[in-house]
N, C-alpha and C positions, 0 to 999 in steps of 0.2 A: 500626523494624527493629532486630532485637538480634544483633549480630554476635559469634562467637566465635571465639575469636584462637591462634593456633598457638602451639606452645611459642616459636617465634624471635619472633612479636612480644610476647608477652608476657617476652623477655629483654630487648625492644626498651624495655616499659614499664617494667622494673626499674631499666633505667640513668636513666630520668628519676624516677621517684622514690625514689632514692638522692641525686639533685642538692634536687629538693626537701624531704629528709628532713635533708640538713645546711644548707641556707639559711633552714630554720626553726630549726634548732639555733642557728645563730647569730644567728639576730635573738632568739631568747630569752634567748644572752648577752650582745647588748648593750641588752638591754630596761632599762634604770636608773632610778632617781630625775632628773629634769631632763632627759634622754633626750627628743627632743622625733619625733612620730611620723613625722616627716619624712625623720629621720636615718634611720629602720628603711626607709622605701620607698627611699630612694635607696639604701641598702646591697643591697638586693633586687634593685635596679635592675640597680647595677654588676654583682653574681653573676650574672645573666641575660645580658647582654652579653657577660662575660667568656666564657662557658660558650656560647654562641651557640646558645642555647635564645629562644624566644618566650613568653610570658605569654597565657595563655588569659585575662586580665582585661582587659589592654588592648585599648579600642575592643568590650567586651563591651557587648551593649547588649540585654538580656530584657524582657517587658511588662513588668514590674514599677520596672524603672530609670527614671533619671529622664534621659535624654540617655546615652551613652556612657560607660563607666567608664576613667578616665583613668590608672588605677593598675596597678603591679604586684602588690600584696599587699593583703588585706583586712583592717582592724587596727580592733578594735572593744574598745571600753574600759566595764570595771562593768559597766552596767544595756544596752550595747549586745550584740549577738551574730553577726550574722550581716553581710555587706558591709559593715562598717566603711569610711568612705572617707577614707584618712590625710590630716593637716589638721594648722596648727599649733598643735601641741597638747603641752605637756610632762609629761612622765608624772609623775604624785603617787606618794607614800610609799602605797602599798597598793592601789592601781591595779588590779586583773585586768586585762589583757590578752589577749582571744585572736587567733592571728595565721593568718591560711588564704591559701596560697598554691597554684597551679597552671602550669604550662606544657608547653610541648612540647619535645619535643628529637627531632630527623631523623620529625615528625610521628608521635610520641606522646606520650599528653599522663598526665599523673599528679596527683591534688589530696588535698592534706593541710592539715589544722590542728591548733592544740596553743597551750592554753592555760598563763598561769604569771602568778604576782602579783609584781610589781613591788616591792620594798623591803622592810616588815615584812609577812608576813600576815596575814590574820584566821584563824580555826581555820574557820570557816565557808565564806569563798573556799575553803578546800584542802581540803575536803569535796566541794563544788560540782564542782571541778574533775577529785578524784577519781574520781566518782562518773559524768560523760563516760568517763573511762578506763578504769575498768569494765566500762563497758556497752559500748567500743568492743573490748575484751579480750574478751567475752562473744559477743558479735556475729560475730566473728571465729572464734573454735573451734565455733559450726553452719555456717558459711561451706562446707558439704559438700556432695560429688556426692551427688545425689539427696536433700537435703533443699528447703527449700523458701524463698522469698526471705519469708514469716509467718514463719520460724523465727527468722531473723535480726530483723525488727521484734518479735520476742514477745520475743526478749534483752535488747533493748535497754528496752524497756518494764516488765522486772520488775523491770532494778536500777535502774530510776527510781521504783517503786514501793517497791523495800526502801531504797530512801533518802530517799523522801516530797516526790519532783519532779515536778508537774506535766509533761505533752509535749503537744506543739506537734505537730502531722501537717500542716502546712503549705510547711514547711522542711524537707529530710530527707536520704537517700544518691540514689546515681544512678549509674546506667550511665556507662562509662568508655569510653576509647580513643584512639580517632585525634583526636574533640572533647574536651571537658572532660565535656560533660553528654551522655548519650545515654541512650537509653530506658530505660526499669526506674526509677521513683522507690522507694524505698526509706525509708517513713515509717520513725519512730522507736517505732511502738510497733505491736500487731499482732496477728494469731491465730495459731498455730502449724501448720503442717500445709498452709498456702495458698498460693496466689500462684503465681510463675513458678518451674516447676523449675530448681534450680542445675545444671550443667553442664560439665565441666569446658571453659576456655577463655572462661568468663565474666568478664569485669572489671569490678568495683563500686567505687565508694566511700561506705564506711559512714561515716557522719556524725553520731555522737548529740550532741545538743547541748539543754541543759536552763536556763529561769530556775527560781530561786530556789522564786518565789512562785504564778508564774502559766503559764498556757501559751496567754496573749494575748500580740499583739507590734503594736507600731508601728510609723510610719517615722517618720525623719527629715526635714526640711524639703528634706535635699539628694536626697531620694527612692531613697536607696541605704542608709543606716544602719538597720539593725532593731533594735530593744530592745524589750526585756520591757515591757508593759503600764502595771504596777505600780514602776518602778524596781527594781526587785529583778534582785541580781548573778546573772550569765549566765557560762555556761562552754563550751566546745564542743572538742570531740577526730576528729579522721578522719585514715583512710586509705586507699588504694587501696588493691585486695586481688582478686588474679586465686585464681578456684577453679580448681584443677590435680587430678590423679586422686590425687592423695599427699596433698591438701586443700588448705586456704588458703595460699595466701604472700600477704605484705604486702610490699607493695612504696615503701613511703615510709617505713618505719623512719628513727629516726634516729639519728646513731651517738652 
């Protein structure tokens, strides 16, 4: 069922992600060398407590998981991408990092990620990572009444094309709201002209997220970590993003 949301709970969905549009901003600044990934979920932690919002992660439990997810934030490192499960792990000098977080606040929920490399970079990580931004920028200006939810996967899918990134339609954006995930999967790449008419009071989150080399992915032994196939570094960008009659607003910006 796909529900669309009045101007006041889509204000309702603003105010949560704006909370998690700056608790990702700050775990990107304390992302460091020797930084260990611990420090970033317990920092997550405290922000979510403080703010007395709930985490749409913890106690998440999908077919795909391996038991319940115990965490607040998803923090997935190099050749990982997608539910990263934070571990003691301390971050290396060129690290990629990408960090996705969600929660609710007075039951609405908002989910973003945003990746950034750790100490020196390579010119190729910050390609990679550019090259999500993009596509999540791209995605975002068809995000129109009366276009179509192919417009948004064909956006996504050309500037991974004009940057020569394999995609993944396995993993992708998703219907938003009062849960984290609701109806509408939203692959990464697409035909244009198809799919489910946009409307305004629609809420998505657009999610492109591309490896390196391949657009095979594996798990993890902890049956929550996804990585590229091939090792090859992984990058991923999203926002929530309610379509309104004026167009998209993004609702997890970060400041």
């Amino acid at each position: 069922m796909i529900e669309h949301k009045s101007p006041k709970d889509i204000q309702r969905m603003h105010v949560t992600g704006r909370f998690v549009g700056e608790v990702l901003a700050e775990l990107g600044g304390l992302a460091a060398v020797g930084v260990d990934l611990m420090d970033l979920e317990h920092h997550a932690r405290r922000r979510i407590k403080e703010r007395g919002a709930e985490s749409c992660y913890w106690d998440y439990a999908p077919s795909f998981g391996r038991g319940p997810f115990r965490n607040v934030v998803c923090l997935s490192v190099n050749d990982a991408v997608l539910h990263g499960l934070p571990h003691g792990y301390k971050l290396r000098d060129g690290d990629l990092l990408s960090m996705d977080m969600a929660v609710t606040i007075d039951g609405w929920a908002a989910d973003s990620a945003h990746s950034v490399v750790v100490g020196t970079p390579a010119r190729e990580d910050l390609r990679l990572i550019e090259a999500t931004e993009v596509a999540l920028e791209a995605a975002i200006e068809v995000a129109l009444p009366g276009n179509r939810l192919g417009d948004i996967s064909s956006a996504i899918g050309a500037v991974a094309a004009e940057y020569g990134y394999p995609v993944n339609l396995e993993f992708g954006g998703h219907g938003i709201g009062r849960t984290m995930h609701e109806d509408l999967h939203i692959p990464n790449d697409g035909r244009p002209g198809r799919g489910w008419k946009l409307r305004p009071g629609l809420t998505i989150a657009i999610e492109p997220w591309f490896a390196a080399g391949t657009d095979k992915i594996v798990f993890d032994p902890d049956g929550w970590t996804i990585r590229s196939a091939d090792g090859s570094r992984t990058a991923h960008s999203e926002h929530t993003v309610a379509i309104t009659e004026t167009g998209p607003l993004v609702l997890t910006r970060r400041p």
